[in-house]
N, C-alpha and C positions, 0 to 999 in steps of 0.2 A: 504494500500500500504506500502511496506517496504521501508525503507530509502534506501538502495542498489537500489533498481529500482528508485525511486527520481533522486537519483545522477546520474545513468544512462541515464535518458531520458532527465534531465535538463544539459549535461553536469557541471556537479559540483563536487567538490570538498569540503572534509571534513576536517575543519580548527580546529573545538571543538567539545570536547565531541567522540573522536577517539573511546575511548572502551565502548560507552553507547551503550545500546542496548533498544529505545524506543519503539520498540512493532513495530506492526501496527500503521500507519498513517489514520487518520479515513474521517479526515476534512482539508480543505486551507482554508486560509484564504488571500487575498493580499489586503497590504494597507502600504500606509507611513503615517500614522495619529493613533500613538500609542492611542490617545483619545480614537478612534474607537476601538481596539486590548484590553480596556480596560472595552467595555462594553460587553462583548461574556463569554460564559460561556459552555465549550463544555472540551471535556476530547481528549488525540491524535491527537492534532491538527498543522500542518505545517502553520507559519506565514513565506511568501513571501513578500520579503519588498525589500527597496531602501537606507534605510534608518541605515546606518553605524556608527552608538556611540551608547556610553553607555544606552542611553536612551532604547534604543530598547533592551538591555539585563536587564533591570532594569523591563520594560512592560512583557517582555518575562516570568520573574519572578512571577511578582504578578499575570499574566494570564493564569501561568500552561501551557505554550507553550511546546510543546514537543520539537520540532522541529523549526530552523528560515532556511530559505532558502536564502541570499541573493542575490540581482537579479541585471542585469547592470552591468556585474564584479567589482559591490563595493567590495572594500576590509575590513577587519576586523582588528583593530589595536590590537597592543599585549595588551592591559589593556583589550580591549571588551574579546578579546581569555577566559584572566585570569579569568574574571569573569564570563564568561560561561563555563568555567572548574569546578570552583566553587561552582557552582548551579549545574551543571551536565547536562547542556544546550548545545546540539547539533545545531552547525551552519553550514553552506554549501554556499559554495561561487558559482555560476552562470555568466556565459557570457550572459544568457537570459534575453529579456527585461520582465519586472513583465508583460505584457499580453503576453507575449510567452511562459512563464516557467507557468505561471495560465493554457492558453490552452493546453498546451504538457498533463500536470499532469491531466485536468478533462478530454482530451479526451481518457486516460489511466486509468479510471475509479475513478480519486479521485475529488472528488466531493466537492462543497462551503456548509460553515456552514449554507447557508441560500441563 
């Protein structure tokens, strides 16, 4: 799935990572428990979360996230922006709750790592 239809069906908005061009989206993943985001091992992967600091662009990092979708219109503070400019980390801001933006996106055919 391309990010352009992502942001389309999840109503969202692209806060980082404006000129990235991540490919295809292969896998989701949603979860607030960066622990969990820690133990996956998958390549073009959208991480849907709740979960708005640093931490999550730090996880996003070490896990090769392609893509963060954030869910619950969390907001993104200018240091998270910065730092996922940085790394070249694409974020997406959402009004949907993480189980409404999870089912919009698999019943659009994007599918859970597992």
């Amino acid at each position: 799935m391309r990010l352009n239809e992502i942001i389309q069906l999840t109503n969202a908005r692209i806060v980082a990572g404006h000129n990235m061009d991540v490919g295809e989206i292969s896998v989701a993943y949603s979860s607030d428990l960066m622990s969990d985001v820690l133990t996956l091992d998958t390549d073009q992967l959208l991480l849907i979360s709740g979960l708005a600091n640093v931490q999550l662009i730090r996880t996003a990092e070490i896990a090769d996230v392609a893509a963060v979708l954030l869910a619950r219109g969390k907001k993104t503070s200018p240091e998270m922006i910065d730092m996922a400019d940085k790394i070249g980390l694409v974020i997406l801001e959402s009004p949907f709750s993480l189980f409404r933006a999870s089912g919009v996106l698999f019943a659009h055919g994007l599918y859970p790592i597992y």
